[in-house]
C-alpha positions as CSV (number, residue, x, y, z in Angstrom):
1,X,31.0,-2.2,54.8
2,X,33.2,-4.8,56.5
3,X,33.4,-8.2,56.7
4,X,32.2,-8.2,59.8
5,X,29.0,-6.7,58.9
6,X,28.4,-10.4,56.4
7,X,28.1,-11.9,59.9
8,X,24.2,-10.3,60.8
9,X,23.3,-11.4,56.9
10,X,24.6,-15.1,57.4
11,X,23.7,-16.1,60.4
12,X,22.8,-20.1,60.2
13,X,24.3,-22.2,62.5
14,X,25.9,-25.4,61.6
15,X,24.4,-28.9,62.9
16,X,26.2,-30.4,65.6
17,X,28.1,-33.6,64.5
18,X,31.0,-34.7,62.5
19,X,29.4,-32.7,59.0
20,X,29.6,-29.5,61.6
21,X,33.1,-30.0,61.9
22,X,33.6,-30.1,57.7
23,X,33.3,-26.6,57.8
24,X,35.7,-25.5,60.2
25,X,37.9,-28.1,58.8
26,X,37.6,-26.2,55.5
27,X,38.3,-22.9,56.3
28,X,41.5,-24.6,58.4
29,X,42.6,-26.2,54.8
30,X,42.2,-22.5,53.4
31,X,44.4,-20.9,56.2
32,X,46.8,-23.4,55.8
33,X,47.4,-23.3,52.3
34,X,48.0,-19.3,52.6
35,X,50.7,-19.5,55.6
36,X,52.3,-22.2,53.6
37,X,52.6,-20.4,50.5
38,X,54.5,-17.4,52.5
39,X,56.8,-20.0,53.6
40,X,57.2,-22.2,51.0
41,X,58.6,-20.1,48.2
42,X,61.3,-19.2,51.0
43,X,63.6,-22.1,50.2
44,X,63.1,-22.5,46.3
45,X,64.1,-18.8,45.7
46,X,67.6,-20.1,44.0
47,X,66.0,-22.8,42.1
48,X,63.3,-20.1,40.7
49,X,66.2,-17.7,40.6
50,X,68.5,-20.2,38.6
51,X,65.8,-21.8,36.3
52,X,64.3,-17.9,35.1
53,X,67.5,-16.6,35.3
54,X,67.5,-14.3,38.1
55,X,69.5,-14.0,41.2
56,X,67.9,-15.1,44.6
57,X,68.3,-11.5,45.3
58,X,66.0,-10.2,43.0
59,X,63.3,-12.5,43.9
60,X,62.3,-10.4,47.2
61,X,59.2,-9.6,44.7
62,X,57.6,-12.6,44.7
63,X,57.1,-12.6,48.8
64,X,56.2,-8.9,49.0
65,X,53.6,-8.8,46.4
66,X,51.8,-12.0,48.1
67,X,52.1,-10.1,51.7
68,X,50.8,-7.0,50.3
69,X,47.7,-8.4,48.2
70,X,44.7,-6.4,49.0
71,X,42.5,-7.6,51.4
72,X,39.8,-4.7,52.2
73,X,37.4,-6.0,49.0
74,X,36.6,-9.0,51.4
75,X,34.1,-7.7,53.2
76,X,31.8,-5.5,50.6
77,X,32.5,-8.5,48.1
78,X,30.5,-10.9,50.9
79,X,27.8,-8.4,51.5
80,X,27.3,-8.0,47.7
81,X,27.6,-11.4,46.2
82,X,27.1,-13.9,49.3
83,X,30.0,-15.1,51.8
84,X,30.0,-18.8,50.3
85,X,30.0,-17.7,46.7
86,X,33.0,-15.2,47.0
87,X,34.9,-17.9,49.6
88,X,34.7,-20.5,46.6
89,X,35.4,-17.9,44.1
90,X,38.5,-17.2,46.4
91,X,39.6,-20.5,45.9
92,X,39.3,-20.8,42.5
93,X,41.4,-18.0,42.7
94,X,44.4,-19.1,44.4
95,X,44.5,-22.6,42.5
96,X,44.2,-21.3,39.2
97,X,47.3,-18.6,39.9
98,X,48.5,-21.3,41.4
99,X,49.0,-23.4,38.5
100,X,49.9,-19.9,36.4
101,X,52.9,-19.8,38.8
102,X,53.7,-23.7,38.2
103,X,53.6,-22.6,34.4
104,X,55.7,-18.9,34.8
105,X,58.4,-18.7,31.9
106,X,59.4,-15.5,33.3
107,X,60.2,-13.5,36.5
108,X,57.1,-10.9,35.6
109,X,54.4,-13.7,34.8
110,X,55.3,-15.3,38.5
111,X,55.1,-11.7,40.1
112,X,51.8,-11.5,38.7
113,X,50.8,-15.2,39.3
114,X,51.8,-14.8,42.8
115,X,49.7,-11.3,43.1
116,X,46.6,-12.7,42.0
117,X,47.6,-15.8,44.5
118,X,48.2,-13.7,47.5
119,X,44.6,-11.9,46.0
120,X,42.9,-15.3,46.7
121,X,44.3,-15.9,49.6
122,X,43.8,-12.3,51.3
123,X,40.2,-13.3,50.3
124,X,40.0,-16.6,52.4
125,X,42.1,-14.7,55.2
126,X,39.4,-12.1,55.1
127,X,36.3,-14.3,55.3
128,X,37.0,-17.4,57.2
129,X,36.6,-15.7,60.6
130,X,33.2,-14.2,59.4
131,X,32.1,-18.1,58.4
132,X,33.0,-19.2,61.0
133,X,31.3,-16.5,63.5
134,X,28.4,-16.8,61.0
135,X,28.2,-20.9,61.6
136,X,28.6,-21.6,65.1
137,X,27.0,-20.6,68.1
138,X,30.1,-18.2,70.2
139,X,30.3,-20.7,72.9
140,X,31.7,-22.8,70.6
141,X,33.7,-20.4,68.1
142,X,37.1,-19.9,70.8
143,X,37.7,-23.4,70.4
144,X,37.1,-23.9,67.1
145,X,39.9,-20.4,66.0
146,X,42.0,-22.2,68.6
147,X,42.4,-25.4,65.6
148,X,42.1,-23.0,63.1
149,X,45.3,-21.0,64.2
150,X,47.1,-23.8,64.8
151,X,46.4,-24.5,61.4
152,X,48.1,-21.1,60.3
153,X,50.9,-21.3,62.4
154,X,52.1,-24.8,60.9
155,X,52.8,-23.1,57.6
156,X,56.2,-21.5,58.6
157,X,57.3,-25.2,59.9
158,X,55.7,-27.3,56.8
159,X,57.0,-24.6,54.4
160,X,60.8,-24.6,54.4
161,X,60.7,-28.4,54.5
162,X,58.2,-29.2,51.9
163,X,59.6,-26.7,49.6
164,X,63.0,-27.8,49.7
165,X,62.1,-31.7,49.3
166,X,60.2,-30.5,46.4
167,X,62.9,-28.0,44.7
168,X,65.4,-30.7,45.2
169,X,63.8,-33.5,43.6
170,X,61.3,-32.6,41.6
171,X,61.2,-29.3,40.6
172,X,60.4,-25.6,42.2
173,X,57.3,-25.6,40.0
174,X,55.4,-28.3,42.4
175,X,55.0,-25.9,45.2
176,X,52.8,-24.4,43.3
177,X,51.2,-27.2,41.6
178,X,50.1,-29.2,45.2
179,X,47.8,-26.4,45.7
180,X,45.6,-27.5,43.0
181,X,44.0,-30.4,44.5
182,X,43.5,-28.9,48.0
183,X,42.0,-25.9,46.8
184,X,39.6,-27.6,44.3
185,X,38.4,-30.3,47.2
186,X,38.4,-27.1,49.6
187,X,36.0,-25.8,47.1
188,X,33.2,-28.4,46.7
189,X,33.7,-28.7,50.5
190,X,32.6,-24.8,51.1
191,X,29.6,-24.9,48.1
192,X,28.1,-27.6,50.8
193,X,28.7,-26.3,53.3
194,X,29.2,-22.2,54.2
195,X,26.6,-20.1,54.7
196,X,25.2,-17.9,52.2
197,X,23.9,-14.2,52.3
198,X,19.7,-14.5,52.4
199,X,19.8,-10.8,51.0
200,X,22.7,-9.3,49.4
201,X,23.6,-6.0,50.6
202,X,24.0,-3.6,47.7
203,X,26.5,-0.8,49.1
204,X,28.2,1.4,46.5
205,X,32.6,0.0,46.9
206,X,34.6,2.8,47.9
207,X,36.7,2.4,45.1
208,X,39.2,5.5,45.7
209,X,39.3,4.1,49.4
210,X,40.3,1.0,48.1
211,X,43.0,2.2,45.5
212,X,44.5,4.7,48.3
213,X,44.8,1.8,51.2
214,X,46.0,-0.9,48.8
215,X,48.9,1.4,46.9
216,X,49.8,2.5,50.4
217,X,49.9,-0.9,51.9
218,X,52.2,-2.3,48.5
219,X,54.8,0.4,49.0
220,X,55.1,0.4,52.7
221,X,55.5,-3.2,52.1
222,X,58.1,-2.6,49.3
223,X,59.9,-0.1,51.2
224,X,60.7,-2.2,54.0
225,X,61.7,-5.3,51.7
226,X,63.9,-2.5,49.8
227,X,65.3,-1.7,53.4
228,X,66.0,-5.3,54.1
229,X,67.8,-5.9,50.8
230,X,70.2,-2.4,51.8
231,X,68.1,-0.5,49.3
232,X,68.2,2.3,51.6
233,X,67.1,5.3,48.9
234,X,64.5,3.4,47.7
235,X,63.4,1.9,50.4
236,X,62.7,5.1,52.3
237,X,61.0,7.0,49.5
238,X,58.3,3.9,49.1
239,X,58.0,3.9,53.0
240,X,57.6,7.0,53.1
241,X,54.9,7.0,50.3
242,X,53.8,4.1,51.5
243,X,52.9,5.3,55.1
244,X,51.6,8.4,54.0
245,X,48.9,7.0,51.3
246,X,47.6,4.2,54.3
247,X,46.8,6.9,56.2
């Protein structure tokens, strides 16, 4: 079942008038807030590297396990649980890793922070085409993904700046922390507003499927990061791996 498949179960379009235009704005808040956290950690590595104690080298982690989060639950979590309740659970999600990574004491509780971030977010990457498909008529869904992308594509030039303003003078933790807020108004914006499943669909989750496609995906994503830091021995054996588990 994929996410795609939430879109026949959820079918209710949206009213026409400024509240139409809450929703779309909602699921643009949720796409920014994921391309800005691939950007943003970008230029705090060395003050996250000098506060825990570990060189900006060894901080490749942090962007590689948010890349690689798994993203193929989206769909059968819709169909099983209701596209708006598994959006807002998405969000609660990323904010409350969010603020796990604010509070990291360590390198390994913000890898796992910033796991079960990139988790939330693969969520909301997953599911804000099918709201939006599942809201609006198509005549008027092209124009509406044209915002929404531009959205997206603002991260990698908000990112660098905000989180160097914020690593300089306040403190790396607070690229974390402004998540909070958006994600929590983001929220109480999408229990309004998104469209909910009339009938869940109750489809066994391929579970091995799953396991198989998301290890594969986190090597091959690992390998290539080991390549890029001249890792060369590990980073072929986990492309390698990698490549042959994803398919």
């Amino acid at each position: 079942m994929t996410a795609e498949t939430s879109v026949t179960a959820t079918t209710r379009f949206a009213p026409a008038g400024e509240m139409s235009m809450l929703l779309p704005a909602t699921v643009a808040c949720g796409v920014f807030m994921t391309s800005l956290d691939q950007n943003v950690v970008v230029t705090a590595l060395p003050g996250i590297g000098e506060s825990l104690a570990r060189p900006p080298s060894q901080l490749g982690l942090l962007i590689t396990v948010y890349v690689a989060s798994l993203i193929i639950l989206g769909g059968w979590a819709a169909d099983r649980f209701g596209l708006r309740n598994v959006y807002c659970f998405a969000l609660l999600v990323f904010a409350s890793a969010s603020a796990l990574c604010g509070l990291s004491e360590n390198i390994w509780m913000l890898v796992a922070s910033r796991a079960l971030q990139g988790f939330g977010g693969a969520l909301m990457g997953t599911l804000g085409q099918v709201v939006i498909l599942s809201s609006f008529p198509r005549d008027r869904t092209l124009k509406i993904n044209m915002y929404i992308s531009l959205a997206g594509q603002s991260g990698p030039l908000v990112g660098p700046l905000v989180g160097g303003t914020l690593t300089t003078y306040v403190s790396w933790r607070w690229i974390f922390y402004i998540n909070i807020p958006i994600a929590l108004i983001a929220a109480l914006l999408a229990a309004s507003l998104f469209p909910s499943a009339t009938k869940p669909v109750r489809t066994p989750f391929d579970f091995p499927g799953f396991l198989l496609v998301g290890s594969g995906m986190a090597l091959l994503v690992f390998g290539m990061d080991s390549l890029a830091a001249k890792d060369a021995a590990a980073g072929i054996i986990a492309a390698e791996l990698g490549a042959a588990v994803a398919i």
